[in-house]
Every structure is written in C-alpha cells, then in structure tokens.
N, C-alpha and C positions, 0 to 999 in steps of 0.2 A: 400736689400735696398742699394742703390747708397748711397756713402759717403755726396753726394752734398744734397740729398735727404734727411740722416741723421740727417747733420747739421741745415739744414731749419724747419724742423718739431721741432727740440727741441728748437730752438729758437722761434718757433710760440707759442710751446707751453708752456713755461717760462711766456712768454708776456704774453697769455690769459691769467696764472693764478695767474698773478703779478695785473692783468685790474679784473678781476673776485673779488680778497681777496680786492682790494681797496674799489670795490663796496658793499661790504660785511663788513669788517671790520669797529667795532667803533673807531680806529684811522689811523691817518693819514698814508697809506701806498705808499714810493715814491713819496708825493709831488713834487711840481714844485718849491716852493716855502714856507718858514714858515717863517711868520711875516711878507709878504712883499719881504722879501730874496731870493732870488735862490740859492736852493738848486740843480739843475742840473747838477749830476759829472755820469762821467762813468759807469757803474758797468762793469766788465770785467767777463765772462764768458768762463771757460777753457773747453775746451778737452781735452781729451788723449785716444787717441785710436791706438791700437797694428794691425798693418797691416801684416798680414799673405798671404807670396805668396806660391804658392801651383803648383805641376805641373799642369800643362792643364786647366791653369787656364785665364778667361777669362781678356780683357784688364778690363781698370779703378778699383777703390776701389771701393769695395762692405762693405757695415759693414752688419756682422751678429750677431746675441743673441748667447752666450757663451754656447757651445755645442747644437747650432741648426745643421740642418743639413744644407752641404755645408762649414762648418768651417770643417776644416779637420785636426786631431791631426796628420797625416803623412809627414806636412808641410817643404818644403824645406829651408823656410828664414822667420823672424819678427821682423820689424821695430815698434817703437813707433812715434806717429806722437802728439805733442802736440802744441798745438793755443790756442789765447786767444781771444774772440771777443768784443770790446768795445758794452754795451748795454745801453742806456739812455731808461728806467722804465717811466718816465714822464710823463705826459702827453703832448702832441705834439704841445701843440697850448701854 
C-alpha cells in the first residue's frame, strides 16, 4: 500500500469510528459544543513510520505490515518519518 494510500484509509477510518461510537454511545462523544460553548479544538493525530530502502526497490513509499512480504530484512537504509495531522472530530456543520 502507497504511503499516500496509508495515510487516508487511517484517517477515514478514525473518523468513521469516532462518527459510529458518537451514534452509539450514551454520552457525548466530540461534541461541537457543551452548554452552548464550542468545544471545537484540534485533535492531532501522529504517525511514525520507519521507511526502509532496499535494493531494486521501486520509486515512492510503500508501507507494509511488519514481516509481510516485500519488507525485506536484507535492507540497505531506514529512516523514520514522523507527522502529525491536525483532526477536528466535530461535527461539520
């Protein structure tokens, strides 16, 4: 999976199960707002992901699951790459 790839699907899937426990849960989960107030702040969501270059290996980051195949322990270089993505939980409106 494409790193671009990576990133998107976890943050889609954060969000649906941040939207799913709201509509489920008997309290308030992420409000917009309590009393009135805006509550609306950030939540910041990290990564850290260890980039392994490998010979003959092809362009862009790939991430894969830790001893799948195509990670390869014979690796010539590994970087850590870590980001943090500003996420508003809220509801949108």
């Amino acid at each position: 999976m494409k790193l671009d790839e990576y990133v998107e699907k976890t943050l889609v899937d954060i969000a649906n199960g941040v939207s799913r426990a709201r509509q489920n849960a008997p309290v308030g989960i992420a409000p917009a707002s309590v009393d009135g107030i805006s509550v609306a702040t950030a939540q910041m969501v990290q990564f850290e992901i260890t980039v392994v270059v490998s010979k003959g290996a092809e362009g862009g980051i790939k991430v894969f699951a830790l001893g799948s195949a195509g990670a390869s322990a014979d690796s010539e270089h590994s970087n850590r790459i870590s980001f943090e993505i500003p996420v508003y939980f809220q509801d949108k409106h």
